[in-house]
N, C-alpha and C positions, 0 to 999 in steps of 0.2 A: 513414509516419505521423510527424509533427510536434507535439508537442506544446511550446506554449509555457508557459513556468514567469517571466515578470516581477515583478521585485520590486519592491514600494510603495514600498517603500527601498532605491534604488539598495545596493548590496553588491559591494566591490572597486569601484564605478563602472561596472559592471554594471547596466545598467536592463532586461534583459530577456535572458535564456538559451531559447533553442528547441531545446527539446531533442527530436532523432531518438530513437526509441526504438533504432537501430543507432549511434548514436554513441558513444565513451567518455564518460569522464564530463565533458562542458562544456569550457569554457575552460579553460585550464590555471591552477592557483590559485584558483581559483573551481570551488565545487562547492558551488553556490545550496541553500542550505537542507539541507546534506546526502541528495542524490540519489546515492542507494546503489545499490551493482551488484543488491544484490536488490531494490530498488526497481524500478529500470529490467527488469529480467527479469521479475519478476511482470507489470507493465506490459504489458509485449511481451505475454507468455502470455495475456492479456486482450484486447489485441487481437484477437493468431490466433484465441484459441477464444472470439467472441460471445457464442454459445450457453452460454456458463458465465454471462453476468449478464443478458444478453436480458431484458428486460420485468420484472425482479429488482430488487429493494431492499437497495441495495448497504452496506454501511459499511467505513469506509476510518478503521481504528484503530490509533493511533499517526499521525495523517496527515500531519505536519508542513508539507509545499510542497500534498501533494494530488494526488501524479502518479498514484495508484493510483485514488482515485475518479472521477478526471478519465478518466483510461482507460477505467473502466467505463462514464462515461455518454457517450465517443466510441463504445465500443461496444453500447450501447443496454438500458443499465442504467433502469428505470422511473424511480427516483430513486437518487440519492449522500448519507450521511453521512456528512461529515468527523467525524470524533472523534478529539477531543485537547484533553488538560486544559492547555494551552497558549492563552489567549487573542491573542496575537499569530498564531500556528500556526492559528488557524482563520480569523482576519481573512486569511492570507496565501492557505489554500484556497479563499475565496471569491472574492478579487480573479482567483486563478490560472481558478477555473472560469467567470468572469466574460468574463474574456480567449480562452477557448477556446469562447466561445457557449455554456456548459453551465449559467449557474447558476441555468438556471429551475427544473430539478429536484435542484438542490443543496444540501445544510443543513448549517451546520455546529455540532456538542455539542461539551460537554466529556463528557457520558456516554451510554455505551452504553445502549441502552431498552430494553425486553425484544422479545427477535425471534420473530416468524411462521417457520412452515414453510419459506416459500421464499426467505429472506434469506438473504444471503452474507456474510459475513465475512474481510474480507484486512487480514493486516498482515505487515509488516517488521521484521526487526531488533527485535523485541520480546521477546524471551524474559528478556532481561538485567531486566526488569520482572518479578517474580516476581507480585505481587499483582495486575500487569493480566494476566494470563495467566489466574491464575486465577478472578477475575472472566467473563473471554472462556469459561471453560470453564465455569464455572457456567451461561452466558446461554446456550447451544449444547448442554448439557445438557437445561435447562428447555424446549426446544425441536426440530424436528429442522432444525435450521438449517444450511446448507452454512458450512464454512471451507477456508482456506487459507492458509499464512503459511510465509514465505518466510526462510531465518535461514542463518545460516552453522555446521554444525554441529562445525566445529571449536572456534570462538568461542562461541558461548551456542548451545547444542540445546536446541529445544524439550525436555519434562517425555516422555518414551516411560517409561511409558502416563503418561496417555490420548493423547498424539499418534504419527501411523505417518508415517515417511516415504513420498510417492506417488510422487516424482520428483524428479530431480538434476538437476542445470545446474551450469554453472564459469562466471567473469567474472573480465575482465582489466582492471585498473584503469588508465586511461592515465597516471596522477601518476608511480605507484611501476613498474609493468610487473607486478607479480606476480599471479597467479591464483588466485582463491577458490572454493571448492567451496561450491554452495547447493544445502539441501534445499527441499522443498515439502511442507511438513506438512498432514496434518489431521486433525481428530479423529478418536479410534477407538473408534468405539462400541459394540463390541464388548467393550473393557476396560471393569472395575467402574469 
């Protein structure tokens, strides 16, 4: 699977990165929009399991490039929101969903809206955001809405409680060569 991430604005002289979900990370010195090893893993994992956004209304928070939403509606997400209080970050999610045939069912916010039962929630590398996080928890609360977010627990752990780790994964960075351990959080509903 192939996903292309071009940019509006050449970057490095870079007009367009395709990025393998099995690849490191891009070119070397270019790592377009910041496309993070837990980006590209989450990514993957959306791939392999379909059936986690199947027919589902996706939002992709924190979305910077878009590679997470774009995954979801290559793998057959109803609809994608970009959300990201970034308005270059959501121009750049559109043009990327636009590029990969996806953005009939794509929109992009700067805020979260209040979510349905069967909505999913993924983000990256978010935790360092304390006030998006707990916004995300509030909106998942008020709801029984599916998440998942993807963080390096060494570097910013998500808030346990309310979030439980589900699942581990490691990523090796092509730049530096070293290895980062990521979790896969999600809410726990079971804490007050």
């Amino acid at each position: 699977m192939v996903i292309k991430l071009p940019s509006p604005r050449p970057v490095f002289g870079v007009e367009e990165v395709s990025l393998s979900l099995d690849d490191t990370l891009g070119r070397e010195g270019v790592m377009w929009a910041g496309v993070s090893g837990a980006a590209r893993i989450l990514a993957r994992h959306i791939i392999e399991t379909p059936s986690l956004v199947k027919g589902r209304r996706v939002f992709d928070v924190g979305a910077g490039h878009g590679l997470i939403g774009i995954a979801s509606a290559l793998a057959g997400a109803e609809s994608v929101v970009f959300v990201d209080n970034d308005e270059d970050a959501r121009h750049v999610c559109m043009h990327n969903a636009d590029v990969n045939d996806d953005s009939d069912r794509c929109i992009a916010s700067a805020e979260l809206p209040k979510l349905t039962d069967t909505d999913i929630v993924f983000s990256t590398s978010l935790a360092v955001y304390k006030d998006a996080i707990e916004m995300i928890s509030r909106r998942l609360r008020d709801s029984n809405a599916t998440s998942l977010h993807v963080e390096r627990p060494d570097h910013f752990p998500m808030p346990t409680p309310p979030y439980k780790i589900v699942r581990e994964a490691s990523f090796t960075h092509s730049t530096n060569g070293q290895t980062y351990d990521l979790a896969f959080y999600e809410l726990d509903r079971s804490s007050p």
